[in-house]
C-alpha positions in Angstrom: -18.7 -154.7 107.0 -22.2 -153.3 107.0 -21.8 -149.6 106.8 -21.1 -149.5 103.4 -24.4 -151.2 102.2 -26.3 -149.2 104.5 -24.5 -145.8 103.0 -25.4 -146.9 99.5 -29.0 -147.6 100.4 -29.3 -144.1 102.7 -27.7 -142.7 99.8 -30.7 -144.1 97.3 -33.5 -143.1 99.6 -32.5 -139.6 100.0 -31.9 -139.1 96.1 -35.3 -140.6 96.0 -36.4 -138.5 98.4 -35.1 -135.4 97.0 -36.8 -136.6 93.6 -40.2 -137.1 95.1 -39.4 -133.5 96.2 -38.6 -131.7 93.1 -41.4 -133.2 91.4 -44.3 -132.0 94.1 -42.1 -128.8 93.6 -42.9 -128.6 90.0 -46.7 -129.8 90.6 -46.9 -127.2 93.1 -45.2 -124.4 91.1 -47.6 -125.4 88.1 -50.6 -125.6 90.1 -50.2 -122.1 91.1 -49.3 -120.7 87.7 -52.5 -121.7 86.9 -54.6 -120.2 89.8 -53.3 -117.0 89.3 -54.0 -117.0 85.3 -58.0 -118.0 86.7 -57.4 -115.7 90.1 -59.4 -112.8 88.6 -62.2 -115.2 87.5 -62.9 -117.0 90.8 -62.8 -113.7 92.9 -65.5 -112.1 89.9 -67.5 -115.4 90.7 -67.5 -115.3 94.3 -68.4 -112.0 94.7 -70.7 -112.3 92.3 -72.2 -115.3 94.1 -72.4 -113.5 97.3 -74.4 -110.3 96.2 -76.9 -111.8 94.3 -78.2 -114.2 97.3 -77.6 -110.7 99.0 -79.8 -108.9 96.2 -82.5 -111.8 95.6 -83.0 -112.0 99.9 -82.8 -108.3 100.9 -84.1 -106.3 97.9 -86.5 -109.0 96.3 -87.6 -110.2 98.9 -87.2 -114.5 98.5 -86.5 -116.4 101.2 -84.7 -119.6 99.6 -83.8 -117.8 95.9 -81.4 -120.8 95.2 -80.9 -119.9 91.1 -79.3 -116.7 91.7 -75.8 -117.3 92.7 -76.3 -120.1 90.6 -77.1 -117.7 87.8 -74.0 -115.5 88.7 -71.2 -117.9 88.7 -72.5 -119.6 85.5 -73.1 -116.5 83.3 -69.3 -115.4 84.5 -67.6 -118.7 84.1 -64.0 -119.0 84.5 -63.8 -119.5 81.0 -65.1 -115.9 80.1 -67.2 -115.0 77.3 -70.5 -114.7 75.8 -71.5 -113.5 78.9 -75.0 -111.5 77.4 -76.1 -114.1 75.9 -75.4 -116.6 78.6 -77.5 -114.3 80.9 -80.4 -114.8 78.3 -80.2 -118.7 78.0 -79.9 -119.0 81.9 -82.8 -117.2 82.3 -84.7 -119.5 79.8 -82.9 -122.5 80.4 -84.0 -122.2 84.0 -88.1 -120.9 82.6 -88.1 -124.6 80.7 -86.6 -126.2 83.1 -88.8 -125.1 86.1 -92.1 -124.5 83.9 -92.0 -128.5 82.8 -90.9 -129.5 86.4 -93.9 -127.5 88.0 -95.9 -128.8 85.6 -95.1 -132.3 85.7 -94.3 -132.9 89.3 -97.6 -132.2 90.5 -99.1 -134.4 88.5 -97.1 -137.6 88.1 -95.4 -137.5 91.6 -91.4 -137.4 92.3 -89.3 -140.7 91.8 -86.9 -142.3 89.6 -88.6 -142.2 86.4 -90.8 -139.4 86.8 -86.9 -137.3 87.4 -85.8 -139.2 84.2 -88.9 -138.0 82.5 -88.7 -134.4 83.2 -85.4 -134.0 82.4 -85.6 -135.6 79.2 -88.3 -133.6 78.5 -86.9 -130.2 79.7 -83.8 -130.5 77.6 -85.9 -131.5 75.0 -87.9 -128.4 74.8 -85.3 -126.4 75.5 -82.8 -127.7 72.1 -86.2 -127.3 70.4 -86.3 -123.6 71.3 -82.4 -123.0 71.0 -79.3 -124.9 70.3 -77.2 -123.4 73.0 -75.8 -126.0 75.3 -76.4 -123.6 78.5 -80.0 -123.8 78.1 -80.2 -127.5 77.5 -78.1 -128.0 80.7 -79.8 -125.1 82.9 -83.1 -126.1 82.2 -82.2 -130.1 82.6 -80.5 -129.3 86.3 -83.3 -126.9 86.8 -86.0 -129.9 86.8 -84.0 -132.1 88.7 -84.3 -129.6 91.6 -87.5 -129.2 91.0 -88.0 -133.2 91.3 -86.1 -133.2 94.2 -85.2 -130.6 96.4 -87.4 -127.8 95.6 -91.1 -129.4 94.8 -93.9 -126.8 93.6 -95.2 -125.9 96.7 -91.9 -124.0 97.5 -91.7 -121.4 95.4 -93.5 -120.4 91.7 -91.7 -121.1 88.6 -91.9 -117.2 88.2 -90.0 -116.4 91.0 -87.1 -118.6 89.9 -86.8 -116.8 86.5 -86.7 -113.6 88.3 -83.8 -115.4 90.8 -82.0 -116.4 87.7 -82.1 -113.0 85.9 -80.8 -111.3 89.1 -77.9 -113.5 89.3 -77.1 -112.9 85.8 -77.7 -109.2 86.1 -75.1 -109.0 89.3 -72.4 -111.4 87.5 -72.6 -108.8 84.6 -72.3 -105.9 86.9 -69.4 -107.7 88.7 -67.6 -108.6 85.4 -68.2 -104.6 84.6 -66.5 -103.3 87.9 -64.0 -105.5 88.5 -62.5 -106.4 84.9 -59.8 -107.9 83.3 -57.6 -105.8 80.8 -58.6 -106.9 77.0 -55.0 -106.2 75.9 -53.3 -108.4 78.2 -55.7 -111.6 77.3 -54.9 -110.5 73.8 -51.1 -110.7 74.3 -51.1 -113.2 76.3 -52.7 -115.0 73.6 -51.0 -113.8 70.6 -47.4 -114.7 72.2 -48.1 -118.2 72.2 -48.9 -117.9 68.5 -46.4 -115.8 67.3 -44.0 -118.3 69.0 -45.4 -121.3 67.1 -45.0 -119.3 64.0 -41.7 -117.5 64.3 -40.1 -121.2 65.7 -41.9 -122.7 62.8 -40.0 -121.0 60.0 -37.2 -121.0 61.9 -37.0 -124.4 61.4 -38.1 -124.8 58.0 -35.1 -122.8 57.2 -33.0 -125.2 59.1 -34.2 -128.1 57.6 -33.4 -126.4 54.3 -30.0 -125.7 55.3 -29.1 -128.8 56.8 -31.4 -130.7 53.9 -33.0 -132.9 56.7 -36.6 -133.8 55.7 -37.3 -135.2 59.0 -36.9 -132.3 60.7 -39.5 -130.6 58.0 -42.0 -133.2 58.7 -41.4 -132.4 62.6 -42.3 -128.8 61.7 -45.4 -130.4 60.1 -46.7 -132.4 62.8 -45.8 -129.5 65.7 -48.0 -127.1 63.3 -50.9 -129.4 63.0 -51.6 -129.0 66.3 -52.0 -125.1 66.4 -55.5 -124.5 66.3 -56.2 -124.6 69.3 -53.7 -121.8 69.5 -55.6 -120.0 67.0 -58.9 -120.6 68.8 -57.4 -119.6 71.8 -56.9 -116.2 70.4 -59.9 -115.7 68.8 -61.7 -116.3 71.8 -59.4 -114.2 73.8 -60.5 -111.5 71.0 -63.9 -112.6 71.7 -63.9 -111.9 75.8 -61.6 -108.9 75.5 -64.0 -107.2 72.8 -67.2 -108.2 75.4 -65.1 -106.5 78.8 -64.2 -103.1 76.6 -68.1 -102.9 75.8 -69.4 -103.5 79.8 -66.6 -102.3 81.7 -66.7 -98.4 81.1 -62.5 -98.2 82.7 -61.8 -100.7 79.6 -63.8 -98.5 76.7 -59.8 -97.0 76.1 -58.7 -100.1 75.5 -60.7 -100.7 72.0 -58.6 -98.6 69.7 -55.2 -101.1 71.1 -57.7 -104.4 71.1 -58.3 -103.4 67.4 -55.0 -103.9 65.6 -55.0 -107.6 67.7 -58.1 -108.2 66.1 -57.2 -106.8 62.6 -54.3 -109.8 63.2 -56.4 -112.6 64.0 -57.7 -113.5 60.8 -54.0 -112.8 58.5 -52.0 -114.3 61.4 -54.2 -117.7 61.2 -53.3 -118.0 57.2 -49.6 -117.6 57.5 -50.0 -120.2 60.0 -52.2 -122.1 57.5 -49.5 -121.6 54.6 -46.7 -122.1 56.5 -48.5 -125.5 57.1 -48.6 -125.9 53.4 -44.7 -125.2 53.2 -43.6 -127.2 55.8 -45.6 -129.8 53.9 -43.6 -129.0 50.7 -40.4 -128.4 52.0 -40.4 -132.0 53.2 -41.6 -133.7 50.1 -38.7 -131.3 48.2 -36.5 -132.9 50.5 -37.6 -136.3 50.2 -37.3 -136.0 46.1 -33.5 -134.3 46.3 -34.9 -131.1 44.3 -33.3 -128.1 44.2 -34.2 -125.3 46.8 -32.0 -122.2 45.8 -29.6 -120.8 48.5 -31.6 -118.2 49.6 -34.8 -119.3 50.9 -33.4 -120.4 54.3 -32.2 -116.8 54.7 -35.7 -115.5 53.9 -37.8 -117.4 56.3 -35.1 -116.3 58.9 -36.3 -112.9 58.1 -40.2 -113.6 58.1 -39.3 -115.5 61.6 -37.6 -112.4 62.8 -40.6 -109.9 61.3 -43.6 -111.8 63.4 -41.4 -111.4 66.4 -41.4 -107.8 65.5 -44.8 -107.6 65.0 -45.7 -109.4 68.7 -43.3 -106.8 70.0 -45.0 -104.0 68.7 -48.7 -104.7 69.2 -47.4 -104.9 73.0 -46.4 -101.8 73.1 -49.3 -100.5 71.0 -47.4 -99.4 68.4 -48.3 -99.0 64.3 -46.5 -102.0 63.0 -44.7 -100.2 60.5 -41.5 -101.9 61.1 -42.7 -105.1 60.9 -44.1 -103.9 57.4 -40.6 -102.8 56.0 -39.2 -106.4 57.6 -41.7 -108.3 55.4 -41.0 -106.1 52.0 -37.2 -105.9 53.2 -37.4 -109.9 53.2 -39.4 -109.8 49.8 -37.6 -107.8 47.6 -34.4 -110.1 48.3 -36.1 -113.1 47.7 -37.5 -111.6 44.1 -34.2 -109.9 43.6 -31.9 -112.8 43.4 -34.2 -114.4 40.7 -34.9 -117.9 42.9 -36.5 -120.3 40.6 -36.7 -124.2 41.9 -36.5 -127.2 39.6 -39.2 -129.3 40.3 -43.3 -129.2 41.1 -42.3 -128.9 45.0 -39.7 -126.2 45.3 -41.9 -124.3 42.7 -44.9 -124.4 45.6 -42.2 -123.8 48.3 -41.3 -120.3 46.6 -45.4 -119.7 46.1 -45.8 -120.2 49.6 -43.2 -118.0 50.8 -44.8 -114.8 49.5 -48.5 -116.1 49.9 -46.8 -116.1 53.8 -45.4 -112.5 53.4 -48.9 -111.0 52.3 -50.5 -112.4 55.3 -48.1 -110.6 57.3 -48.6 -107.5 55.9 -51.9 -108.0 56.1 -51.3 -108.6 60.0 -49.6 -105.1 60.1 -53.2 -103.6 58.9 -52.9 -103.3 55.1 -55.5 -104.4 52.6 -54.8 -107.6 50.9 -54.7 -105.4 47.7 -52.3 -103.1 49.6 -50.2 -106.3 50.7 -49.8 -107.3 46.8 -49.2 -104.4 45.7 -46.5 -103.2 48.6 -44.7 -106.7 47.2 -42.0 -106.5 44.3 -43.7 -108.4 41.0 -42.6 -111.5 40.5 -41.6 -110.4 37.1 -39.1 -107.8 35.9 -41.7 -105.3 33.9 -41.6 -104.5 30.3 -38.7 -102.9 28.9 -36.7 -103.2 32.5 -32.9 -103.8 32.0 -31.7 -104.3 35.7 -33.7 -107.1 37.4 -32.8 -105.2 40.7 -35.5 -102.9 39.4 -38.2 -105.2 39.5 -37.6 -106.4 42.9 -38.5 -102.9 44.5 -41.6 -102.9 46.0 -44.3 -100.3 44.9 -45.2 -98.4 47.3 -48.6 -98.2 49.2 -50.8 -95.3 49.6 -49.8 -94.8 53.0 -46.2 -94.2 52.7 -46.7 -91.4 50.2 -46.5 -88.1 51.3 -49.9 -85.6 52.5 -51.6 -89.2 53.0 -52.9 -90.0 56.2 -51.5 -93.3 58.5 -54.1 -96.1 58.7 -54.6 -96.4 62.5 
């Protein structure tokens, strides 16, 4: 009469077991997605670490030249970035922090406060001489070691700077002859806002369709908390412009990096004014005004159009079709003469084209070019078919004997 109880209770630990399982599965699985997007990082800093003790020992000639791996692995980072002018604040940071220590120590003695003195100090001439937060921190770490582990009488302050500068130097070198590609950090980048714009209209359209304001105000809320997409990109831009200077194999690579760059700034205010219609779209909702028919159907199209455009900058092509999407998209949202009947739907419709001229804008145009490659909003004097006013002029690139914008 047992067995069954004990069967039920086997049967509960080993689903328990097997949970406990899958979840150390999925830590573990996660965990290593993330080593291998910082993989190339940690092996730069290592090395980096390694040659300039090798560097500062063998070449210069210090016996105990502490600040230079230090030096490398902090002017790499596994963040990336800014890496000259890290260099130049470690090598001050650590001049502050080591002048004031050498200076102090051997005067007021090592202890408690006299550690809390320096430091306070330190940092404090350090902000007063630049508002980096590398050379605050450097110098401030620097005089604790000077307080503690390394007192005066082991080494001059100079010899330090130069230990500092040669860690930088290698960690630069390193970052130079064993780089990451600028165009893949890009993409990589760009995807994950693309994504969050393309699903974006995607579902302002749906919320159109099904008239569900609450869906538009989820659309809201997931967009509000973009920008550290968008600052994720830009600082991809950032590091990927800084390897294709110091890494002579990346120099190719600038002409590609270029058109992610040129997409940055356009692709961050159709975010920005998709924001805005999200916003409206909800509060047209909320007040039952009229939306005409074919709005969903346009966003659709502008959703479809920044997938285009992610698909092309990977392959490193002109965006031209992404350019005809937009205009394509445009012209049959002019054509069918949309109008809405209240304050809301009005800014809906004003917000659909502000979005399609940062999109062509993203495909390298001129915002002049962008306006002028979108059908007026107005049929012109004297036209008699309002099909007519929905075709967009031209730009100068698409006429003939002109040359293509790169």
């Amino acid at each position: 009469m047992a067995v069954a109880p004990r069967l039920a209770a086997d049967k509960r630990t080993t689903k328990w077991v097997e949970c406990g399982v899958g979840a150390v599965g999925e830590a573990v699985g996660r965990g290593l997605a993330r080593w291998r997007g910082a993989a190339l990082p940690i092996v730069q800093c290592a090395l980096s670490a390694g040659l300039a003790w090798l560097v500062a020992t063998l070449v210069i000639g210090h016996l105990h030249p502490f600040f230079a791996p230090i030096a490398a692995v902090v002017s790499l980072g596994v963040s990336l970035g800014q890496r000259l002018r890290r260099v130049g604040e470690l090598v001050v940071g650590v001049s502050v922090g080591v002048g004031v220590g050498d200076a102090l120590i051997s005067w007021i003695g090592s202890g408690p406060w006299q550690i809390a003195l320096v430091v306070a100090l330190a940092m404090s001439a350090a902000v007063l001489l630049d508002g980096g937060s590398v050379i605050a921190l450097q110098a401030g770490s620097s005089a604790v070691l000077v307080a503690t582990l390394l007192p005066p009488s082991a080494g001059g302050g100079f010899d330090r700077m130069i230990d500092a500068l040669t860690g930088g130097l290698v960690g630069l070198a390193v970052a130079a002859l064993i780089p990451a590609n600028p165009v893949t950090v890009a993409q990589r980048q760009l995807k994950a806002l693309t994504n969050t714009l393309s699903l974006a209209l995607r579902n302002i359209a749906e919320a159109l369709d099904e008239k569900d304001a609450v869906k538009a105000a989820g659309v809201l809320a997931e967009l509000r908390t973009s920008q550290t997409a968008i600052d994720d990109y830009k600082a991809a831009l950032q590091t990927g412009s800084e390897i294709a200077k110091i890494a002579p194999i990346r120099w190719r690579s600038k002409d590609e990096l270029r058109r992610y760059q040129t997409a940055a700034g356009p692709v961050d205010y159709a975010i920005r004014n998709t924001r805005v219609l999200a916003r409206r779209t909800m509060a047209a909702l909320k007040a039952d005004e009229r939306i005409p028919d074919g709005v969903p159907g346009v966003l659709k199209e502008y959703a479809d159009a920044v997938d285009c455009l992610k698909g092309e900058l990977e392959k490193g092509k002109e965006p031209k079709q992404t350019r005809e999407a937009v205009r394509d998209a445009a012209r049959a949202l002019t054509a069918r003469r949309l109008g809405g009947d209240g304050f809301s739907s009005k800014v809906v419709l004003a917000q659909i084209r502000s979005v399609a001229v940062d999109l062509l804008q993203a495909t390298g145009l001129s915002r002049s070019e962008a306006m002028e490659a979108l059908p007026p909003l107005s049929p012109p004097a004297g036209s008699k078919d309002p099909l007519e006013a929905s075709e967009p002029a031209r730009d100068r690139e698409d006429r003939s004997g002109r040359t293509q914008r790169p």
